[in-house]
FITI-475301 format. One record per atom (N, C-alpha, C, CB): residue in one letter; y, z, x; residue number from 1. Coordinates in Angstrom, 2 decimals. Glycine has a CB too. Example, Ala and Ser with C-alpha at 12.3 -4.5 7.8 and 13.67 -1.06 7.14 Angstrom:
 resn       y       z       x resi
    a   -5.69    7.80   13.19    1
    a   -4.50    7.80   12.30    1
    a   -3.30    7.80   13.20    1
    a   -4.47    9.05   11.31    1
    s   -2.25    7.08   12.85    2
    s   -1.06    7.14   13.67    2
    s    0.03    7.87   12.90    2
    s   -0.60    5.72   14.08    2
//
This chain:
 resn       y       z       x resi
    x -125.61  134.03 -106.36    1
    x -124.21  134.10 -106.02    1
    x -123.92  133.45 -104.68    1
    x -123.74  135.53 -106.01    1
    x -125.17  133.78 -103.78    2
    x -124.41  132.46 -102.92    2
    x -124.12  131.27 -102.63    2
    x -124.50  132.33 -102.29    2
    x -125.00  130.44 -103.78    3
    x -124.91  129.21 -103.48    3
    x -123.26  129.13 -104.65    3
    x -126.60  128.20 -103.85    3
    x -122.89  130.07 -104.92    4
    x -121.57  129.41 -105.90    4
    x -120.79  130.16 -104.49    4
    x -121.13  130.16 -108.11    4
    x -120.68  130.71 -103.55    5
    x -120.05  131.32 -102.39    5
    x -119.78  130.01 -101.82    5
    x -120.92  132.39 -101.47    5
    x -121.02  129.14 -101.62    6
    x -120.88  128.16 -100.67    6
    x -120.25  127.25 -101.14    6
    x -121.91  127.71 -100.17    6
    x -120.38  127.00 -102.48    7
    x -119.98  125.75 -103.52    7
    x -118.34  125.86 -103.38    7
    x -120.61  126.02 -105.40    7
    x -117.55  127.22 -103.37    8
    x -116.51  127.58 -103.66    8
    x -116.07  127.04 -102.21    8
    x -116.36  129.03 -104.19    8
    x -116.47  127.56 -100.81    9
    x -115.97  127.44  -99.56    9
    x -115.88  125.94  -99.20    9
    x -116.79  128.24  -98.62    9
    x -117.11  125.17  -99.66   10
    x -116.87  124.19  -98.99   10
    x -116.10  123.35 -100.26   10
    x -118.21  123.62  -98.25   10
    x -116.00  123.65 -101.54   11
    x -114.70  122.79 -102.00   11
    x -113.58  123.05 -101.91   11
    x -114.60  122.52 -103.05   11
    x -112.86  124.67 -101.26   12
    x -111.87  124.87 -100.30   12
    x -111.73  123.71  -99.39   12
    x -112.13  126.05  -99.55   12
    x -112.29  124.05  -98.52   13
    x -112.71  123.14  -97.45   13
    x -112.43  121.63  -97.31   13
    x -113.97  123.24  -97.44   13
    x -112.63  121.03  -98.28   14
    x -112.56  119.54  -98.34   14
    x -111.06  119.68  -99.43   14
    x -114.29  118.63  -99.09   14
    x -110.56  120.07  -99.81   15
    x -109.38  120.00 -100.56   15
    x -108.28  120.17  -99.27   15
    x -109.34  121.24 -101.83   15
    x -108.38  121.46  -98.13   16
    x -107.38  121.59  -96.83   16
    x -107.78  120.33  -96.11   16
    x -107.59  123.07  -95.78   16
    x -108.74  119.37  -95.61   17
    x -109.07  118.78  -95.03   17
    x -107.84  117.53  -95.72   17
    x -110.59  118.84  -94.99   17
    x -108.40  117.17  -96.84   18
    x -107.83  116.06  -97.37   18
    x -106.24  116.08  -97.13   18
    x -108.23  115.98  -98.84   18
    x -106.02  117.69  -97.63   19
    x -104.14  117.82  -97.56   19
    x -104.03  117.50  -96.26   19
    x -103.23  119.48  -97.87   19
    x -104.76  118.27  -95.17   20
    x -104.37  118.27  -93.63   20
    x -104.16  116.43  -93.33   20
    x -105.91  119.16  -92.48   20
    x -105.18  115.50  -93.52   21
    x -105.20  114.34  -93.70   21
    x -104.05  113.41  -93.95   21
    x -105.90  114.32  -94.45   21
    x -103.46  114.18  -95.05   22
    x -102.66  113.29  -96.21   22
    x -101.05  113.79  -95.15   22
    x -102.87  114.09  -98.52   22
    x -101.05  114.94  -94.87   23
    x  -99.99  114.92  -94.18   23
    x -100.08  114.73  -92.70   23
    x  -99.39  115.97  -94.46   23
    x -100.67  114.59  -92.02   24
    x -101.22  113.99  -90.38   24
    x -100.75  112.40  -91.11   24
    x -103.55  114.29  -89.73   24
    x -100.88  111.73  -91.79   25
    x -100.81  109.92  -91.55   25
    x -100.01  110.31  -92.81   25
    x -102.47  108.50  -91.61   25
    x  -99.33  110.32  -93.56   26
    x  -98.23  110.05  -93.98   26
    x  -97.12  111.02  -94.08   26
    x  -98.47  109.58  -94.96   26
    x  -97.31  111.52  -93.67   27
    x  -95.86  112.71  -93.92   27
    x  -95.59  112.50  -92.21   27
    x  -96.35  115.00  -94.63   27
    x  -96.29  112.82  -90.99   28
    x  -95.94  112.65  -89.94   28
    x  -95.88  111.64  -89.10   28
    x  -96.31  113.22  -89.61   28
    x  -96.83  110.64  -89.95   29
    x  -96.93  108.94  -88.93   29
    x  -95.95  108.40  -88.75   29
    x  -97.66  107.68  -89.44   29
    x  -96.37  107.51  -87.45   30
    x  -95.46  106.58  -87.49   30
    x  -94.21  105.43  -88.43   30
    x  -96.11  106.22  -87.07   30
    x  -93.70  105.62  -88.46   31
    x  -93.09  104.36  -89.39   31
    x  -93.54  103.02  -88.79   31
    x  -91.34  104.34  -89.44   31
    x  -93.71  102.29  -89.40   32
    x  -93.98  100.73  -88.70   32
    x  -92.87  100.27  -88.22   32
    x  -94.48   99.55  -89.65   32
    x  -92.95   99.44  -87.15   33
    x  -91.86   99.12  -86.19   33
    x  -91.21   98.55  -86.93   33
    x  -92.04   98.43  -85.01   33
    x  -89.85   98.27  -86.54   34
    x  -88.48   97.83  -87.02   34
    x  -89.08   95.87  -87.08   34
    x  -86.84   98.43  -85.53   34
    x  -89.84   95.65  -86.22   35
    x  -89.94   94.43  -85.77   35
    x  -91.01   93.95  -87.20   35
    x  -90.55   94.36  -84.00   35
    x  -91.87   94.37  -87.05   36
    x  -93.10   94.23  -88.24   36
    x  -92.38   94.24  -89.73   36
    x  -94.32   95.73  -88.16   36
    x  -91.50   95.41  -89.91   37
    x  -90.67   95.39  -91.25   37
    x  -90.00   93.95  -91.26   37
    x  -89.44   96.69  -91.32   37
    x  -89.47   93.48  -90.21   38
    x  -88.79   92.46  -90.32   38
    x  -89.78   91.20  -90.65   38
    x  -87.98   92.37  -89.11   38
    x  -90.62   91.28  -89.99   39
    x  -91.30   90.14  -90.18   39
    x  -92.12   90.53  -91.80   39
    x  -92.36   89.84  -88.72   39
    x  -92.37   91.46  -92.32   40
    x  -92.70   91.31  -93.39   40
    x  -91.92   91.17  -94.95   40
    x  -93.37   92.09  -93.25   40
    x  -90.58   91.36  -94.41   41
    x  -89.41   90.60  -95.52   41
    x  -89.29   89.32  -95.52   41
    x  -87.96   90.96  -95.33   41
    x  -89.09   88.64  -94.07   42
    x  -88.56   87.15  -93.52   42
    x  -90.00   86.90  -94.83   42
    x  -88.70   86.50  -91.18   42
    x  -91.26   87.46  -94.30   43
    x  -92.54   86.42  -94.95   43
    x  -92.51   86.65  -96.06   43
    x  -94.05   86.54  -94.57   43
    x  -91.68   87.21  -97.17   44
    x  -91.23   87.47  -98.36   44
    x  -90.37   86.45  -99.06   44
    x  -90.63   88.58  -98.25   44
    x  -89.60   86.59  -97.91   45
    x  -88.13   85.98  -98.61   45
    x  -88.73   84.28  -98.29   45
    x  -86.16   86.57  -97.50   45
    x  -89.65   83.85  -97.36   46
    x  -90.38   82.34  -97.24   46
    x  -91.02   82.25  -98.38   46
    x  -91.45   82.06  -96.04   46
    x  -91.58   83.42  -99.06   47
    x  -92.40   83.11 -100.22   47
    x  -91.64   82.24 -101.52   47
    x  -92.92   84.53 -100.73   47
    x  -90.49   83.33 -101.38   48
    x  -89.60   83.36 -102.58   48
    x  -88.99   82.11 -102.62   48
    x  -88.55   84.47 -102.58   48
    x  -88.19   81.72 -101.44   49
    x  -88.31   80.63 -101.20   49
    x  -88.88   79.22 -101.66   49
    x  -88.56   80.88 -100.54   49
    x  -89.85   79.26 -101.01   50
    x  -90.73   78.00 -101.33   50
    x  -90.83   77.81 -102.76   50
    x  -92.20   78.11 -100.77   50
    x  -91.27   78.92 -103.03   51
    x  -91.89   78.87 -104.40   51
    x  -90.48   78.40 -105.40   51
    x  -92.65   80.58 -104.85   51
    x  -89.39   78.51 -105.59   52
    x  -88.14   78.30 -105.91   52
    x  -87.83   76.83 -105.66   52
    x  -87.28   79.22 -105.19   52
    x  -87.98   76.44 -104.63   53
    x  -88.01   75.01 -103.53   53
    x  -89.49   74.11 -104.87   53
    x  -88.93   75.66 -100.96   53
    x  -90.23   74.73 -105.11   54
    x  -91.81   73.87 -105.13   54
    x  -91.25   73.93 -106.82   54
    x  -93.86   74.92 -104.45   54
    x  -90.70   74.69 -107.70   55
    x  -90.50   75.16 -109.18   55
    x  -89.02   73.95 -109.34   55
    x  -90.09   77.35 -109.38   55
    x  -88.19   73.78 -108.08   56
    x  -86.71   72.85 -108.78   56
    x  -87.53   71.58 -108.66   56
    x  -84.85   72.78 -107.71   56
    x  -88.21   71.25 -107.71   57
    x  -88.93   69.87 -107.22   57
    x  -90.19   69.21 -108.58   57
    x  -89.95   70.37 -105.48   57
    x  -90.61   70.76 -108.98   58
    x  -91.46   69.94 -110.05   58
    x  -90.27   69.86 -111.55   58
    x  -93.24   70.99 -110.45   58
    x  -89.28   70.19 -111.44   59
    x  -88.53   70.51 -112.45   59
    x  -87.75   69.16 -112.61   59
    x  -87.71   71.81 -112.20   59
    x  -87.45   68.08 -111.51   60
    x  -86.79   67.41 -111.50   60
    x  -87.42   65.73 -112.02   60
    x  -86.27   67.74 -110.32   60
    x  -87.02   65.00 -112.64   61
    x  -87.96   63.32 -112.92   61
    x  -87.38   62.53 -112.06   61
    x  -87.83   62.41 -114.53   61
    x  -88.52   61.47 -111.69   62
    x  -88.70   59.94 -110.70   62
    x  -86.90   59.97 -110.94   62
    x  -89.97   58.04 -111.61   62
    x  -86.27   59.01 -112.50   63
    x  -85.23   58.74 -112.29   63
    x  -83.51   59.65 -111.57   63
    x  -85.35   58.33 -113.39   63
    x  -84.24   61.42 -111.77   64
    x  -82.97   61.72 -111.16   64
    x  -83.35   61.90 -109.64   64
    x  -82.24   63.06 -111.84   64
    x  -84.47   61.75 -109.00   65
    x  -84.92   61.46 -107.46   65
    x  -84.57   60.33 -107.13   65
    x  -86.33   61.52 -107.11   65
    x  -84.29   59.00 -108.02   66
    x  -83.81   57.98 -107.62   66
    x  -82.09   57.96 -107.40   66
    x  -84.35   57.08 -108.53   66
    x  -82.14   58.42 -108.85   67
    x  -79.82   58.71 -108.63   67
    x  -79.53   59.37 -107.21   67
    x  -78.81   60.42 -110.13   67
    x  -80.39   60.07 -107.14   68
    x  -79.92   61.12 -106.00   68
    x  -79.89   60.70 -104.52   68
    x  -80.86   62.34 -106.01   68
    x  -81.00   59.60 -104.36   69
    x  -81.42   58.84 -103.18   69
    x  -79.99   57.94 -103.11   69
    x  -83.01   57.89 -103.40   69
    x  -80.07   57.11 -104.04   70
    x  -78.59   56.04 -104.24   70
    x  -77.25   57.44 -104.21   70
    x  -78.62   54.87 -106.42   70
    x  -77.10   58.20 -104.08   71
    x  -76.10   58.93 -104.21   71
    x  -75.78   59.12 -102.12   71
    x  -76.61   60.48 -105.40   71
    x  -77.01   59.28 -101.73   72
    x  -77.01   59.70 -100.59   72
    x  -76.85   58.54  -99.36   72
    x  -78.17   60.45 -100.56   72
    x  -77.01   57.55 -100.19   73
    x  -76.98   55.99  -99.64   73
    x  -75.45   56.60  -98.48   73
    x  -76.55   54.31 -101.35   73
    x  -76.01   56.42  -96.72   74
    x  -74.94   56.11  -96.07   74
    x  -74.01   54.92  -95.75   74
    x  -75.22   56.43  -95.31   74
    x  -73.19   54.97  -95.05   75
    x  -72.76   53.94  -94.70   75
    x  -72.59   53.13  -93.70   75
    x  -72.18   54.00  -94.95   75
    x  -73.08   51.69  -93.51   76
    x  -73.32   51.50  -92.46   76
    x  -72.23   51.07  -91.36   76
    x  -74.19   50.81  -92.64   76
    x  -71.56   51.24  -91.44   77
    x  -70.33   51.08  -90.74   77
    x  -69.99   51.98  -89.29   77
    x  -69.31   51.38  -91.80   77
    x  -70.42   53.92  -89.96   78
    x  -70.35   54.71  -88.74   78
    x  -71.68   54.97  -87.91   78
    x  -69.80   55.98  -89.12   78
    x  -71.78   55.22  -87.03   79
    x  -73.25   55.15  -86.52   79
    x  -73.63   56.72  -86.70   79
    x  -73.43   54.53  -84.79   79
    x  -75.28   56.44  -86.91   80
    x  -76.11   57.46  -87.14   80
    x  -75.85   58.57  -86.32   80
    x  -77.37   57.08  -87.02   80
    x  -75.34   59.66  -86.33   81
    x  -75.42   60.26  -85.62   81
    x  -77.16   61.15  -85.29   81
    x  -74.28   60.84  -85.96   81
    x  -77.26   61.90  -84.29   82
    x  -78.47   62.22  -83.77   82
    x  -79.01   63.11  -84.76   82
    x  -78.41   62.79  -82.42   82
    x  -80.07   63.44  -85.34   83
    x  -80.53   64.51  -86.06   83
    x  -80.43   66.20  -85.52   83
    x  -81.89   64.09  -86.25   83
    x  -79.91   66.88  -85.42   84
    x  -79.95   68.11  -84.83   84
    x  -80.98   69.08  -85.75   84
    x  -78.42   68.66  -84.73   84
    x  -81.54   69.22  -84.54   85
    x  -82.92   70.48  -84.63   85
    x  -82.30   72.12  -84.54   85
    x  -84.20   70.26  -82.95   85
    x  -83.04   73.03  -84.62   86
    x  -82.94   73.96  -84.32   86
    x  -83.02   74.57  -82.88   86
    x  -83.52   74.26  -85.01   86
    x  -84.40   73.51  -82.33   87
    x  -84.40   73.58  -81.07   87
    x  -83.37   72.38  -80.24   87
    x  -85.88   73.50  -80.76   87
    x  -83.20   71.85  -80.49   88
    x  -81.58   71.02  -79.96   88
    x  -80.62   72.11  -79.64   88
    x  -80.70   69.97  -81.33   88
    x  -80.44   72.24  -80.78   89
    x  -79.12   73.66  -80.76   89
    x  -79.01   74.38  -80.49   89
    x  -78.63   74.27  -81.35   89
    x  -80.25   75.39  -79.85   90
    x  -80.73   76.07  -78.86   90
    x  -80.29   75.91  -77.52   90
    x  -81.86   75.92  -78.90   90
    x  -81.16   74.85  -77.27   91
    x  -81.34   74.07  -75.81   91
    x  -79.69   73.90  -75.67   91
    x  -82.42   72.30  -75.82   91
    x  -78.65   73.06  -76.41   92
    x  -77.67   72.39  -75.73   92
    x  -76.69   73.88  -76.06   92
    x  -77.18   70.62  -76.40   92
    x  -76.62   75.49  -76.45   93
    x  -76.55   76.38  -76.26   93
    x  -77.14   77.14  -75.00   93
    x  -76.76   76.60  -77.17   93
    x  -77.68   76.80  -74.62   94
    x  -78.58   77.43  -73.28   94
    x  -79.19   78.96  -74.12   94
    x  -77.26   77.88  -71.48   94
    x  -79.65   79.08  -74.87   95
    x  -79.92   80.33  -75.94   95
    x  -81.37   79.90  -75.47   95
    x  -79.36   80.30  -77.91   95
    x  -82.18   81.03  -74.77   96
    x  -83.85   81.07  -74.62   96
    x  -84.34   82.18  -75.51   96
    x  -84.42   81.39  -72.98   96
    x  -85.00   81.59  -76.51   97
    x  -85.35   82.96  -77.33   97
    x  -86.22   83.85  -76.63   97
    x  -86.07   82.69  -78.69   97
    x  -86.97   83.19  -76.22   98
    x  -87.92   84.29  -75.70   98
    x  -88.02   85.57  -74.67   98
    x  -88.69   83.67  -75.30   98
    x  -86.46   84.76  -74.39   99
    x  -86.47   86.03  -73.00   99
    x  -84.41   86.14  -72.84   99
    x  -87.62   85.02  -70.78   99
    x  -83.76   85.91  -74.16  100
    x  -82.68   86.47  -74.54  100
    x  -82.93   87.90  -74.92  100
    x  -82.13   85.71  -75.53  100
    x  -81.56   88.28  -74.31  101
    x  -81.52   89.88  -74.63  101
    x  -80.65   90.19  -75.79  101
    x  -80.94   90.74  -73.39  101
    x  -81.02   91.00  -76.42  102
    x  -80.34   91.39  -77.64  102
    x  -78.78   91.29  -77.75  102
    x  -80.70   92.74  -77.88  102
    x  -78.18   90.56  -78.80  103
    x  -76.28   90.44  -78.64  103
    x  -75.76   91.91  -78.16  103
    x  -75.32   90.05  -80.47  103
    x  -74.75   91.34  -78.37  104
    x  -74.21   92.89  -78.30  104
    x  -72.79   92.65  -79.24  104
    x  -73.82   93.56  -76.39  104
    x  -73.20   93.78  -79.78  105
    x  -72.40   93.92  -81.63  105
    x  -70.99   94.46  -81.49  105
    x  -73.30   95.28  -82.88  105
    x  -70.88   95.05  -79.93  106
    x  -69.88   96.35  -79.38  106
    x  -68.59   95.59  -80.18  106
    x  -69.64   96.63  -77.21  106
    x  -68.17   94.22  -80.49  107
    x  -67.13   93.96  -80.95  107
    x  -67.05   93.79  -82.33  107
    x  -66.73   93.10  -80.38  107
    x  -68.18   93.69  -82.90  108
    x  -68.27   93.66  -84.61  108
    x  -68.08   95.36  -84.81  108
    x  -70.12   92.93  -85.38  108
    x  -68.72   96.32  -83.65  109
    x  -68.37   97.78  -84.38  109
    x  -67.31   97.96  -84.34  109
    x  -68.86   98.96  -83.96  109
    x  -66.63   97.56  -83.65  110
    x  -64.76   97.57  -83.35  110
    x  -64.07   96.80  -84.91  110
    x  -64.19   96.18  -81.50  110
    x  -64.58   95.96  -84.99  111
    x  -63.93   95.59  -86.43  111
    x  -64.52   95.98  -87.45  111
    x  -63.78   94.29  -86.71  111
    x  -65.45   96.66  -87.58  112
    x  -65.94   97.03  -88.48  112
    x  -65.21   98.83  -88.90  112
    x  -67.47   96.77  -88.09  112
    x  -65.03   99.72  -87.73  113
    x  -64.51  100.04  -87.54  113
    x  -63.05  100.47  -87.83  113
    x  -64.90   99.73  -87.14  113
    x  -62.15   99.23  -87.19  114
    x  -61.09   99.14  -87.72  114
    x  -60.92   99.27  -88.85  114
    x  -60.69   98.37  -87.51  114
    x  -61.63   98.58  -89.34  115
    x  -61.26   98.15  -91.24  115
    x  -61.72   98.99  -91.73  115
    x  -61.85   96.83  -92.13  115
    x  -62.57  100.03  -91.72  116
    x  -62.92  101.22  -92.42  116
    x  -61.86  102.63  -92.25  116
    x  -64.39  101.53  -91.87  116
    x  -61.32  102.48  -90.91  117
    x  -59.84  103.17  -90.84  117
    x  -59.12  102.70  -91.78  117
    x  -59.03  102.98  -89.61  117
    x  -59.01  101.59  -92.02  118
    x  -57.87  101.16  -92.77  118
    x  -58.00  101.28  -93.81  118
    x  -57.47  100.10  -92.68  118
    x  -58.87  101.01  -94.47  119
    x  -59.46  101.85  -96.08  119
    x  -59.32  103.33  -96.11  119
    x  -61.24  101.66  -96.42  119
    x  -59.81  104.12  -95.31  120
    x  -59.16  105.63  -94.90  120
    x  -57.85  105.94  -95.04  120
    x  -59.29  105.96  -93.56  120
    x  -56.85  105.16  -93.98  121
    x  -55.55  105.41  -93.96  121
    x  -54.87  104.95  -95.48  121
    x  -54.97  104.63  -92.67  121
    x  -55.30  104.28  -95.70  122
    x  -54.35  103.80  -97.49  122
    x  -55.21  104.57  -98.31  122
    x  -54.37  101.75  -98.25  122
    x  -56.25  105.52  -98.48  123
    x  -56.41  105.96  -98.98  123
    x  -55.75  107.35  -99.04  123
    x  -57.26  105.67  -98.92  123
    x  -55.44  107.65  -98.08  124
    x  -54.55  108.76  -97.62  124
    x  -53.37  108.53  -98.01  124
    x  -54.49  109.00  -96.27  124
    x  -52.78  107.65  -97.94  125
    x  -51.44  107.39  -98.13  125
    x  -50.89  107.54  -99.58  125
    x  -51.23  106.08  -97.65  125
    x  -51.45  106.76 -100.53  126
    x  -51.52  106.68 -101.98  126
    x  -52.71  107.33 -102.22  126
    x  -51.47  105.27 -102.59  126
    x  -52.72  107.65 -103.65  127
    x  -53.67  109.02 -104.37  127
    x  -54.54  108.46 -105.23  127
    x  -52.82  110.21 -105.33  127
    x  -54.78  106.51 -104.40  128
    x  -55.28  105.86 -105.44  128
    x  -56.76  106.36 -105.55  128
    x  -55.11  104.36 -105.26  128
    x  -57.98  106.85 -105.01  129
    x  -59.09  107.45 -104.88  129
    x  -59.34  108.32 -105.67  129
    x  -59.23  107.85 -103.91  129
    x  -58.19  109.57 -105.68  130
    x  -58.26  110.64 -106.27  130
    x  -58.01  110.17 -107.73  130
    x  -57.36  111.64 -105.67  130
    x  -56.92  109.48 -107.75  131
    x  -56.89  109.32 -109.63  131
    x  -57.62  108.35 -110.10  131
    x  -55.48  108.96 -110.37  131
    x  -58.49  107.57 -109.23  132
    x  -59.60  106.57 -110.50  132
    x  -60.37  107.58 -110.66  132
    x  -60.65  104.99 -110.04  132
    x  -60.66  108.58 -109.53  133
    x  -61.91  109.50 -109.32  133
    x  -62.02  110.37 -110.70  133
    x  -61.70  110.58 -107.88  133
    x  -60.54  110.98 -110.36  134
    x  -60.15  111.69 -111.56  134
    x  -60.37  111.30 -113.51  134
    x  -58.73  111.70 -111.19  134
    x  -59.92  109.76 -113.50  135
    x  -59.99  108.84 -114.64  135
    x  -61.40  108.86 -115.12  135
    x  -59.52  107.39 -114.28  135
    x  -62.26  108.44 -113.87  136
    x  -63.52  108.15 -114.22  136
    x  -64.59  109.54 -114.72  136
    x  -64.02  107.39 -112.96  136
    x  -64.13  110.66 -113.87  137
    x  -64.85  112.09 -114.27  137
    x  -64.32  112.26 -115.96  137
    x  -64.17  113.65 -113.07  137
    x  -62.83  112.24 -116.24  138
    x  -62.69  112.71 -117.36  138
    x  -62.82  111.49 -118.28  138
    x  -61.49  113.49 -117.44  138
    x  -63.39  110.58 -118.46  139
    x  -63.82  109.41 -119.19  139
    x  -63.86  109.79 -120.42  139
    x  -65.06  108.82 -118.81  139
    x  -64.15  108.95 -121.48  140
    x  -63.86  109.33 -122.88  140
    x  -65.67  109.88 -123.10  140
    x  -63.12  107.72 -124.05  140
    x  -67.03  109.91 -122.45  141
    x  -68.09  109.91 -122.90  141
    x  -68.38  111.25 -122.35  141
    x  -68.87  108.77 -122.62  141
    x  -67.06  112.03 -121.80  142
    x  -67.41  113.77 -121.36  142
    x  -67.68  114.33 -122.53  142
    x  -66.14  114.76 -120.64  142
    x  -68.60  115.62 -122.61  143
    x  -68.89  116.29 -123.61  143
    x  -67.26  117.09 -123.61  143
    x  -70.40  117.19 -123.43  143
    x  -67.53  117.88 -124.99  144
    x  -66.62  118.94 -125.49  144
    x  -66.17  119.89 -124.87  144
    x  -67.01  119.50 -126.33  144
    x  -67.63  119.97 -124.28  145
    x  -67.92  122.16 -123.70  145
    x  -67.40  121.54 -122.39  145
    x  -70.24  123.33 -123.53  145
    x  -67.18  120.64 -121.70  146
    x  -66.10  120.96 -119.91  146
    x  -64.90  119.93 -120.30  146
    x  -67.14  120.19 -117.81  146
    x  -64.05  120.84 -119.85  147
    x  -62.40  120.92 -119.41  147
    x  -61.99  119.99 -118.60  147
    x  -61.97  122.12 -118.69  147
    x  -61.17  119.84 -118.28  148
    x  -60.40  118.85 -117.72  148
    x  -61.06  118.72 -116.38  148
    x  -58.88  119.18 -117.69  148
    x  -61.58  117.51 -115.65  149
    x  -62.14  117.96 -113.90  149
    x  -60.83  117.66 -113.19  149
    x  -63.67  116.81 -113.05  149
    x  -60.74  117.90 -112.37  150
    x  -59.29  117.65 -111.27  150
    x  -59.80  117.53 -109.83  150
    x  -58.05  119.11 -111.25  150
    x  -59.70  116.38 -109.75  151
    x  -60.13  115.96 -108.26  151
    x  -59.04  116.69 -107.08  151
    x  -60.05  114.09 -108.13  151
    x  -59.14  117.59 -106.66  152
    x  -58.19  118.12 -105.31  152
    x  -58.67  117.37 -104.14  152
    x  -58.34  119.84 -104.91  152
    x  -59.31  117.08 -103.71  153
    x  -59.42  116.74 -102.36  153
    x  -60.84  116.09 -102.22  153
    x  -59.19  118.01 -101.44  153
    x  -60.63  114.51 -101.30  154
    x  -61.93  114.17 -100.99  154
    x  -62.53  113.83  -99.39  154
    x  -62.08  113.06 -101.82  154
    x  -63.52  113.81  -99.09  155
    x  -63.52  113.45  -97.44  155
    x  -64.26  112.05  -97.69  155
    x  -64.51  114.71  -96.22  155
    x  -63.41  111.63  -96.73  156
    x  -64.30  109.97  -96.45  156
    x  -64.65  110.14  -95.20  156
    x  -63.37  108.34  -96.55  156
    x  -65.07  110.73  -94.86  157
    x  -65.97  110.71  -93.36  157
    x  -64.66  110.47  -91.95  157
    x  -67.39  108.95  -93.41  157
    x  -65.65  110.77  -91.14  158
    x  -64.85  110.56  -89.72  158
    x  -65.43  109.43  -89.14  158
    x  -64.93  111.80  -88.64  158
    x  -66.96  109.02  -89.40  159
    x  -67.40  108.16  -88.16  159
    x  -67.61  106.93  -88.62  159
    x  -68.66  108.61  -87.43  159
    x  -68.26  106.13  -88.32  160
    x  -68.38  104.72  -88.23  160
    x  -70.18  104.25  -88.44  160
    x  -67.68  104.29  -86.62  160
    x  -70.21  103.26  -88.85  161
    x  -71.83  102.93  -88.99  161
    x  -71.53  101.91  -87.14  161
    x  -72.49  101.57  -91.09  161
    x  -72.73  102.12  -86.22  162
    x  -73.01  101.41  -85.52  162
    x  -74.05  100.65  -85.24  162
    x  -72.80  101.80  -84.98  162
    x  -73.77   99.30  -85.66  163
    x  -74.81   98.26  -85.19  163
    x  -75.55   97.73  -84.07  163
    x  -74.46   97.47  -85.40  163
    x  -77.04   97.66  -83.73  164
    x  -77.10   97.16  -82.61  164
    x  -78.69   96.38  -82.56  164
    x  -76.77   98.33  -81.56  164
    x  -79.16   95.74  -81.54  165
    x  -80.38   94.89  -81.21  165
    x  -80.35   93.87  -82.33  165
    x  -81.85   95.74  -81.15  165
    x  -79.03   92.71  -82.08  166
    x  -79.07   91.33  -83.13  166
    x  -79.88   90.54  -82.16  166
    x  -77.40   90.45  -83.62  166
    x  -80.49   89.64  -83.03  167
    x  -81.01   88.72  -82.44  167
    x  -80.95   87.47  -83.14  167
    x  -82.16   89.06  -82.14  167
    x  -81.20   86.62  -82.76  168
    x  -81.41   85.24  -83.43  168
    x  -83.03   84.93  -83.69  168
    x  -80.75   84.02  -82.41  168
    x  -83.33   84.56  -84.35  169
    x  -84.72   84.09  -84.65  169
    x  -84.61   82.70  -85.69  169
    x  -85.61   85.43  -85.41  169
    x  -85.09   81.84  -84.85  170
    x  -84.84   80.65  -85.54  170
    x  -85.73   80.27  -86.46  170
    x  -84.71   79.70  -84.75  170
    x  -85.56   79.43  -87.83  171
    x  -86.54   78.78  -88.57  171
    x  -86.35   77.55  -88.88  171
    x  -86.79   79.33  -89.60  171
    x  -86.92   77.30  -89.46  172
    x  -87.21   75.56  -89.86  172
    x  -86.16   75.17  -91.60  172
    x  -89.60   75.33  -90.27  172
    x  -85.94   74.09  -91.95  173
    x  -85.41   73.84  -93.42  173
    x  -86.07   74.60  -94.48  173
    x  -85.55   72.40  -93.82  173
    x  -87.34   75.07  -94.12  174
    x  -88.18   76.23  -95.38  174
    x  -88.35   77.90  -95.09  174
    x  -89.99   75.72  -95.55  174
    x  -87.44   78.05  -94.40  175
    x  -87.47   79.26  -93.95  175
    x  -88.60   79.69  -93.30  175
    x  -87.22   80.01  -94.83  175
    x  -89.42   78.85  -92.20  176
    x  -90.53   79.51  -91.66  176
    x  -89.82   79.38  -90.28  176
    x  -92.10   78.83  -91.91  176
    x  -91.07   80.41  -89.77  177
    x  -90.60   80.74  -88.29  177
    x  -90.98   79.73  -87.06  177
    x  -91.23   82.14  -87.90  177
    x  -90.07   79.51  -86.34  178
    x  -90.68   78.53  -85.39  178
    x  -91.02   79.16  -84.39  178
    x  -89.92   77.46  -84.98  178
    x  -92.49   79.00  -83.65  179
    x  -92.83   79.80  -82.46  179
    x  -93.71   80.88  -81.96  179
    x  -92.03   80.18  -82.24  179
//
């Protein structure tokens, strides 16, 4: 009996360990930084990208790469203007990525803001909310057994979503990152 004593304790044992484990690094860890999430969509959405970019390019023949070239034919009459870069447009912005400080959104929350009052206030005004609300609860696909629903009253909130730390991060014509 004791070695099934011991057998029993220590597979207790390693079952609390594992839970203790499982909730120490995922129930309480860290979230990965805001910055890393970002960079692991951008390197998503480059995938998706390309690959979309590399699928129309093999999709297309010599002769409609030729129409398209003769389509694009400029003219020589106005002069070339300069090619603008990303880093051009930067530079003749005075915008330093590397050591720019985050925008500041304080006037997009103001209109953002605004206009969500204003969806509030006309919603208040006319009962248009309440009676699609109403339309849509008592729809023709309600069962038998419930009664009529009657929307009395709804809250649309008091506050506002606030935005903040925009940045610019520049890329190239394939969506990669420069830098």
């Amino acid at each position: 009996t004791l070695s099934f004593t011991q057998g029993l304790v220590v597979g207790q044992l390693s079952v609390v360990l594992i839970l203790a484990a499982f909730i120490k690094f995922f129930i309480f860890g860290d979230p990965p930084s805001s910055d890393v999430t970002a960079s692991l969509r951008a390197t998503e959405r480059r995938s998706r990208t390309l690959a979309h970019k590399q699928s129309l390019l093999s999709l297309r023949s010599p002769s409609q790469r030729q129409s398209q070239y003769l389509k694009r034919k400029k003219s020589n009459v106005l002069r070339n203007p300069p090619t603008l870069t990303i880093g051009s447009i930067l530079s003749k912005t005075y915008y330093n990525v590397d050591s720019h400080q985050p925008e500041s959104l304080d006037w997009f929350n103001v209109l953002v803001a605004q206009t969500i009052a204003q969806f509030r206030s006309d919603a208040q005004h006319d009962d248009a909310i309440l009676n699609s609300l109403t339309k849509a609860l008592n729809g023709a696909s309600r069962p038998d057994f419930i009664d009529d629903i009657r929307v009395t009253e709804l809250s649309l909130g008091e506050d506002f979503p606030i935005f903040s730390n925009c940045r610019i991060i520049p890329v190239d014509e394939d969506g990669l990152g420069l830098g």
